[in-house]
C-alpha positions in Angstrom: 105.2 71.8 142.2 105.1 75.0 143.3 105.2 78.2 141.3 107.7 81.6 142.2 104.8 83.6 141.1 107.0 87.0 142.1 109.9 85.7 140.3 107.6 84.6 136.9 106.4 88.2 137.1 110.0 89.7 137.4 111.0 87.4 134.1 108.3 88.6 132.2 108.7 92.0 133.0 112.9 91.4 131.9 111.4 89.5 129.3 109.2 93.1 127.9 111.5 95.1 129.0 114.6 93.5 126.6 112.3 92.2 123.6 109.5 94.8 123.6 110.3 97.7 120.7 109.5 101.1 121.4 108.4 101.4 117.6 107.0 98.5 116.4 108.8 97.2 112.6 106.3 96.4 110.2 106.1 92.4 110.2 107.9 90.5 106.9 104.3 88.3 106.9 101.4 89.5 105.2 98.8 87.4 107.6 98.2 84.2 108.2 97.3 81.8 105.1 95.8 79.3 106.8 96.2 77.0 110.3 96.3 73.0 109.6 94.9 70.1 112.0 94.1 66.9 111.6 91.1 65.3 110.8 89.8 61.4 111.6 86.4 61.8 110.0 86.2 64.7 106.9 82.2 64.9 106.8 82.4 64.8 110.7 84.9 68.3 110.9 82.8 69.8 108.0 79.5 69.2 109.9 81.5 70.6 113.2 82.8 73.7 111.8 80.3 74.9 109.1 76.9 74.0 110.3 78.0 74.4 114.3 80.3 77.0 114.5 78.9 78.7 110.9 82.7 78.4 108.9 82.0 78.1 105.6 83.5 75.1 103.8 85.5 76.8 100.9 87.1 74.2 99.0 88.6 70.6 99.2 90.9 68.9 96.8 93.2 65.9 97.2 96.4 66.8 99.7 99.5 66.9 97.3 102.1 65.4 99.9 99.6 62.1 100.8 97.9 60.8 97.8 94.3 60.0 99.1 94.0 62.2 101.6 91.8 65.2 101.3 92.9 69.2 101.9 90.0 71.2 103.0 89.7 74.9 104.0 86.9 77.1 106.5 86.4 80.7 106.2 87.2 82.2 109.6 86.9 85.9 108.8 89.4 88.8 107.8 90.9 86.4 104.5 92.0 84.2 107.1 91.7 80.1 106.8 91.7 76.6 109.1 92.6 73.7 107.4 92.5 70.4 108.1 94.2 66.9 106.3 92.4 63.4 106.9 95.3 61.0 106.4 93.5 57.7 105.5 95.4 54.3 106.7 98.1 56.4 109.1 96.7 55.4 112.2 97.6 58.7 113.6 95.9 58.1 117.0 93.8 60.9 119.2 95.3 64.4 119.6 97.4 65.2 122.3 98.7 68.9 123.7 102.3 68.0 124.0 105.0 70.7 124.6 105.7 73.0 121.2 102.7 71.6 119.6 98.9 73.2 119.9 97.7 74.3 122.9 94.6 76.2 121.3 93.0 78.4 118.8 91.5 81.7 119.5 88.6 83.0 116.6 87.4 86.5 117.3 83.8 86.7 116.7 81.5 89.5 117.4 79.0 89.8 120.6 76.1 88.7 119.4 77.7 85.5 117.4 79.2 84.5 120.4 76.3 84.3 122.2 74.3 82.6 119.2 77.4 79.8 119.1 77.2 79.3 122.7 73.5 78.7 122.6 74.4 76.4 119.4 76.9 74.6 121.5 74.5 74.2 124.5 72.2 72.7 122.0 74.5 70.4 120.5 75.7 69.0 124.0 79.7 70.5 123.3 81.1 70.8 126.6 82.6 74.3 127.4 83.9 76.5 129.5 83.2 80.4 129.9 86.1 82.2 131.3 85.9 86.0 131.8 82.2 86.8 129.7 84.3 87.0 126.7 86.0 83.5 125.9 84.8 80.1 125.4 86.4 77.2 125.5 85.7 73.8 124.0 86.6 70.9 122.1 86.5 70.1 118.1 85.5 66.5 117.4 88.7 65.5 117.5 89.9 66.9 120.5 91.1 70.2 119.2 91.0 73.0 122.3 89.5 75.5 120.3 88.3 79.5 121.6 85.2 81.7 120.7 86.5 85.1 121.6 84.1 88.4 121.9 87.4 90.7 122.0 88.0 92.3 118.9 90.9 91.4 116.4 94.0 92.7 118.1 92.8 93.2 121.6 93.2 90.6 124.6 91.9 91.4 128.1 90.8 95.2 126.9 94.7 95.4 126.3 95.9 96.5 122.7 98.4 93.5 121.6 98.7 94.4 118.1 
């Protein structure tokens, strides 16, 4: 399959030209609450993402919707949260990037974290990818694309996109 990359560049530009505000309105959200996956094994995503990748663990309690299955949140910085849900007995089967669903995560973290959590992920055998100096990408436990990213909060390829 080949790609019109002239004519993708033309739609985008329509794209920004009819959808892109002069003056940004102030959002109706006040941030993101939190992001949910799915976990297979809880201890397993807590032992990823606290002690790997340094999230803190800040609580887990019993999911409302699923008796059995436990709710548990990480501290990723600025009051903002990833979740996950184990669903015990639902068989849910290994995660799959399918069209509309996750493609991946991006967590801003400073220079010199990154290159402590790349180190940590050498160490730990997590196979990655550097792309650009600034962004790694790699895999949670359970498949999960997820992205260490050196740029600050609102910035993306030196570019302002908030």
């Amino acid at each position: 399959m080949s790609i019109d990359n002239t004519a993708m560049d033309a739609r985008r530009d329509e794209i920004r030209e009819r959808h892109l505000l002069p003056r940004r309105p102030p959002s109706s959200a006040r941030g993101l609450h939190h992001f949910a996956l799915v976990s297979s094994d809880v201890e397993r995503t807590i032992r990823f993402y606290q002690e790997l990748l340094e999230f803190p663990l800040t609580e887990i309690f019993e999911n409302r919707d699923y008796k059995g299955s436990s709710h548990f949140f990480f501290d990723v910085g600025n009051g903002n949260l990833l979740a996950f849900f184990d669903f015990p007995g639902l068989d849910l089967g290994p995660y799959q990037e399918v069209l509309g669903g996750l493609h991946h995560i991006a967590i801003s973290v400073d220079p010199a974290t990154w290159e402590r959590l790349r180190g940590k992920l050498e160490m730990a055998g997590v196979p990655h990818q550097i792309e650009s100096g600034a962004s790694i990408y790699f895999r949670d436990p359970d498949g999960a694309r997820l992205e260490l990213l050196a740029d600050h909060l609102g910035e993306m390829y030196g570019s302002r996109v908030l």
